[in-house]
C-alpha positions as CSV (number, residue, x, y, z in Angstrom):
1,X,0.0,0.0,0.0
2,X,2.6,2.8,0.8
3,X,4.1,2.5,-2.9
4,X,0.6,3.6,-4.0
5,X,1.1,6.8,-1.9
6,X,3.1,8.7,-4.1
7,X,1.0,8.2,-7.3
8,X,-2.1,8.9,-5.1
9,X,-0.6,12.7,-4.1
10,X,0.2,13.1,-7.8
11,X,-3.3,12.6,-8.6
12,X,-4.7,14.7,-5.6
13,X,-3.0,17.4,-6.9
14,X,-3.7,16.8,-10.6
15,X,-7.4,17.1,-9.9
16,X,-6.4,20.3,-7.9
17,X,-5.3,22.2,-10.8
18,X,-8.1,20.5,-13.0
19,X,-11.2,21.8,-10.4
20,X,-8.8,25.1,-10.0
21,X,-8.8,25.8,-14.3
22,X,-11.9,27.9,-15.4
23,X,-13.7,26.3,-18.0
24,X,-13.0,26.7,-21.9
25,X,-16.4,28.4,-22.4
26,X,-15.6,31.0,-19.9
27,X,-13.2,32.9,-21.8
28,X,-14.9,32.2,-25.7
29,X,-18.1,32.8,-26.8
30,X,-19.5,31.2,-30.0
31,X,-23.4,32.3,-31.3
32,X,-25.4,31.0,-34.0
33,X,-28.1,34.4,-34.8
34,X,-31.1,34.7,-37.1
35,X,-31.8,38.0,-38.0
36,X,-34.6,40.3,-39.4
37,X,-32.9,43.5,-40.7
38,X,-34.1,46.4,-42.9
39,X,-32.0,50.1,-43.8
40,X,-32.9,53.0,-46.2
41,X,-30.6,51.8,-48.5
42,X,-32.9,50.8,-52.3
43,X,-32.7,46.9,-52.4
44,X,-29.8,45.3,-52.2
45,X,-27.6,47.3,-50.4
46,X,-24.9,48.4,-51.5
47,X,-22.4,49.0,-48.8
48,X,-22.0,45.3,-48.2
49,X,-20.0,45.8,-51.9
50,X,-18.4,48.8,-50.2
51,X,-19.8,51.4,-52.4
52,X,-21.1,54.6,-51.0
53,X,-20.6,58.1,-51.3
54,X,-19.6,60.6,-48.9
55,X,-23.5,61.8,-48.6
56,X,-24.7,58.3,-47.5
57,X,-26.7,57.3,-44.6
58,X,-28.1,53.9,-43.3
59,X,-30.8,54.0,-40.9
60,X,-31.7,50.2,-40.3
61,X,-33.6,48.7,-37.5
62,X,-31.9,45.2,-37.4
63,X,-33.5,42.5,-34.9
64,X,-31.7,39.4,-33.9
65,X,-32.7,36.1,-32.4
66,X,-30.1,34.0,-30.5
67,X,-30.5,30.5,-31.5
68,X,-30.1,27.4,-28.6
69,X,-26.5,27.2,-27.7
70,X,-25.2,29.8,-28.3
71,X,-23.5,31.4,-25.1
72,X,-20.7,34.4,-24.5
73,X,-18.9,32.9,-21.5
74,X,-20.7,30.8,-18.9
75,X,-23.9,32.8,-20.4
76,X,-26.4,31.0,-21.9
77,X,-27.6,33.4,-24.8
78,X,-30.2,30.7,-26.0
79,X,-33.7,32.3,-27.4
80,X,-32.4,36.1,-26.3
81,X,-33.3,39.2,-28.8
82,X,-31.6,42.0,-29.1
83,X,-32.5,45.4,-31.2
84,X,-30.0,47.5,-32.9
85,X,-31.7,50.8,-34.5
86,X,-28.5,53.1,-36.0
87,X,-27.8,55.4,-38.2
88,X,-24.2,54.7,-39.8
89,X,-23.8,58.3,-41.1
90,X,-21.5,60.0,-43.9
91,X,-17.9,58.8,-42.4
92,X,-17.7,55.2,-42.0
93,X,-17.1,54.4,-45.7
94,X,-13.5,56.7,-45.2
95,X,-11.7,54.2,-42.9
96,X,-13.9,50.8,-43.3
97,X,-12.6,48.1,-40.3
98,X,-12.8,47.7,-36.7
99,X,-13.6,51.4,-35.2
100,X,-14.8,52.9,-37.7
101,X,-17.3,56.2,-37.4
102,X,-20.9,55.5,-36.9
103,X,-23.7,58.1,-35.9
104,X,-25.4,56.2,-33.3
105,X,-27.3,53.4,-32.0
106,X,-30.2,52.6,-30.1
107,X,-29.4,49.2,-28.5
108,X,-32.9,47.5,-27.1
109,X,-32.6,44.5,-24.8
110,X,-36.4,42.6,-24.3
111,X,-37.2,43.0,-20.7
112,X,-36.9,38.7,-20.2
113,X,-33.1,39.1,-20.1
114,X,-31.2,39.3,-17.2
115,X,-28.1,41.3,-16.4
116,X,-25.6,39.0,-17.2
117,X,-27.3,37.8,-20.3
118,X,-27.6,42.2,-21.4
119,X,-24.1,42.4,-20.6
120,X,-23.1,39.3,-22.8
121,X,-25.2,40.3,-25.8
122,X,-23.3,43.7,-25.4
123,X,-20.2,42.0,-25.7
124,X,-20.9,39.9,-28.7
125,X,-22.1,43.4,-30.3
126,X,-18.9,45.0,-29.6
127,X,-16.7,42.1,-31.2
128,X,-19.0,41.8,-34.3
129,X,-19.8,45.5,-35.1
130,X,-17.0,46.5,-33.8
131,X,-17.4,50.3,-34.8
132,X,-17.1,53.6,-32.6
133,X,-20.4,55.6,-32.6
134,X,-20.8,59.0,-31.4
135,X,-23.7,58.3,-29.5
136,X,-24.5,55.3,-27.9
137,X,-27.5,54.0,-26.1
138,X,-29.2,51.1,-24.7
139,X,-32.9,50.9,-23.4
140,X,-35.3,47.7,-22.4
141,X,-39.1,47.0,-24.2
142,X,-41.1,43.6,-25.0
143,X,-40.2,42.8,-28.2
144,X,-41.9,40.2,-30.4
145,X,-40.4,38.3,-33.4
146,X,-42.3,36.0,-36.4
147,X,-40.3,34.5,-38.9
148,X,-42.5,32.5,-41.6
149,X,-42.0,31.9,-45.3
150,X,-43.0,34.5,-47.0
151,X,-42.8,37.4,-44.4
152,X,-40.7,38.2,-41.2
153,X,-41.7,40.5,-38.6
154,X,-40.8,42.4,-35.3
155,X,-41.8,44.8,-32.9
156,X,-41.5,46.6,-30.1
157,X,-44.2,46.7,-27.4
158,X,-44.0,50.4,-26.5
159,X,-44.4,51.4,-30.1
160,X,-40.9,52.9,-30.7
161,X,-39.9,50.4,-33.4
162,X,-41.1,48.2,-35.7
163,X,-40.3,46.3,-38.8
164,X,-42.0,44.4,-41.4
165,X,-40.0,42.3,-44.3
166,X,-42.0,41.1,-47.7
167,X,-39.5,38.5,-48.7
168,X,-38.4,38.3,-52.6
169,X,-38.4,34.9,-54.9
170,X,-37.0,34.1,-58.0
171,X,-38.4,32.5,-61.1
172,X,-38.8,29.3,-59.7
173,X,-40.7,30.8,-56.6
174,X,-37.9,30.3,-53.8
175,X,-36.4,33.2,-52.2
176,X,-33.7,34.8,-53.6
177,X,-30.6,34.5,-51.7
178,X,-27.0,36.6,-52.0
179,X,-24.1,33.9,-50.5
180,X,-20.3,34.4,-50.5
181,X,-20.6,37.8,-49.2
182,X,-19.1,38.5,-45.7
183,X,-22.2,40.3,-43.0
184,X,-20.3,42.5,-40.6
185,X,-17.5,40.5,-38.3
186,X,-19.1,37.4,-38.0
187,X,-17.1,34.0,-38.7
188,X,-20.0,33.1,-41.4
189,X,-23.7,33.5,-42.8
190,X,-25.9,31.2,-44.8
191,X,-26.6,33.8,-47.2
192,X,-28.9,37.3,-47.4
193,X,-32.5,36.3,-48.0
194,X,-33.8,39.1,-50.2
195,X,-37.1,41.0,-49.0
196,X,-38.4,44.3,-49.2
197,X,-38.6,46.6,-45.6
198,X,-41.3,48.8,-44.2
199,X,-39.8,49.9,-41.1
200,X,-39.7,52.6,-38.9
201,X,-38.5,54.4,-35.4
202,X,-39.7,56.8,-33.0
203,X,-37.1,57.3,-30.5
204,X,-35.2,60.9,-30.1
205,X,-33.9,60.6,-33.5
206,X,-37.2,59.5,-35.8
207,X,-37.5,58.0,-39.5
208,X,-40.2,55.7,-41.2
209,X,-39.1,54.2,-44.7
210,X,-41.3,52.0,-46.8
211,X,-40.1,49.3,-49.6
212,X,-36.5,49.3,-48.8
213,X,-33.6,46.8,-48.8
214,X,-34.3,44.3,-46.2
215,X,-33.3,41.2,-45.6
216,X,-33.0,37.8,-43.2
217,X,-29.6,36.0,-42.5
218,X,-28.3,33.5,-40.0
219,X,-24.9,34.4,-39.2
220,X,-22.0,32.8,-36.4
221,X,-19.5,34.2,-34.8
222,X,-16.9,32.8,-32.1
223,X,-13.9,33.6,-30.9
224,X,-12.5,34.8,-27.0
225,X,-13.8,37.1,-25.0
226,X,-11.4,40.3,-24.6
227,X,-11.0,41.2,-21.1
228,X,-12.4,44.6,-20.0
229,X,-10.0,47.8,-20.4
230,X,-8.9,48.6,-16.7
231,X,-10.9,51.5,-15.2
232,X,-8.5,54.5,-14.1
233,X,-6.9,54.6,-10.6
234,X,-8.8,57.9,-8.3
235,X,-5.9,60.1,-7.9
């Protein structure tokens, strides 16, 4: 029995350092997202091709569903919504990439989430449109979401937003879909499923377009969670 001794303290401390080791998922996050989205841009829009000029804007309302599974740390993300309303502005197409200039945004978290869950959506935000807006805020409402075949639409219970996607098709009656174009930073999409937007907002900023470029994609994105900046020391 004593020559087991040693090889029994190895393992003690093996399983130390194993219970002691945060888990994988802790520092990555990985998302699989549905989305219902909609701009002022004419259908389709052209800034995913990178053409615009310096007199653009892009007001979109752009609604996302988190599907089962997906998680940003320990945080399960499954099911969650999240509303984006912006306005990208004249500047972002003169220095396209992380940080570029964007007007503002609205961010809208449904009133189901919790804290932790509002502060992981935040973070997948910030690593996927990754831009640097000049006015930034977030608010909480009901929001509702229907996806079906030929329509997709979402709203906000208090009235400020809403949007409502007729979906395109092609000649032999499926919709039309736009693949092997990159959305935003994620890690991948299964393609833009053409529709045309009536949407609108009525927060301090207001607009209301009809017939625009709309669309529905599932996108993913994964990767490790990028510890917060440290806050300045009080002198």
């Amino acid at each position: 029995m004593k020559k087991l001794y040693p090889f029994l303290f190895v393992l003690a401390a093996a399983l130390l350092v194993v219970a002691g080791t945060p888990a994988k998922s802790s520092a990555t996050y990985s998302v699989t997202v549905d989305t219902i989205e909609g701009c002022s841009c004419k259908l389709f829009c052209t800034c995913y091709f990178g053409i615009s000029t310096p007199a653009h804007m892009c007001e979109a309302n752009n609604v996302y569903k988190f599907r089962k599974g997906s998680h940003y740390g320990d945080v399960d993300l499954s099911n969650q919504l999240l509303w984006m309303t912006m306005d990208l502005g004249g500047e972002w197409h003169e220095k396209p990439g992380p940080g570029m200039p964007g007007a503002w945004v609205v961010i809208t978290f449904d009133k189901s989430s919790t804290p932790e869950q509002r502060k992981a959506l935040e973070g997948v935000t910030k690593a996927v449109f990754p831009l640097t807006w000049k006015t930034y805020q977030i608010r909480e409402d009901s929001i509702s979401w229907h996806d079906e075949a030929k329509m997709s639409h979402a709203k906000m219970a208090s009235g400020m937003a809403e949007i409502k996607l007729d979906k395109t098709a092609g000649p032999n009656k499926t919709p039309t879909v736009v693949e092997n174009l990159q959305y935003w930073w994620s890690a991948s999409n299964e393609g833009f499923v053409l529709a045309y937007s009536t949407h609108n907002f009525n927060g301090d900023t207001k607009f209301s377009h009809e017939r625009r470029n709309g669309f529905n994609i599932t996108w993913t994105a994964k990767g490790d969670i990028k510890p917060e900046p440290a806050k300045a020391a009080m002198p």
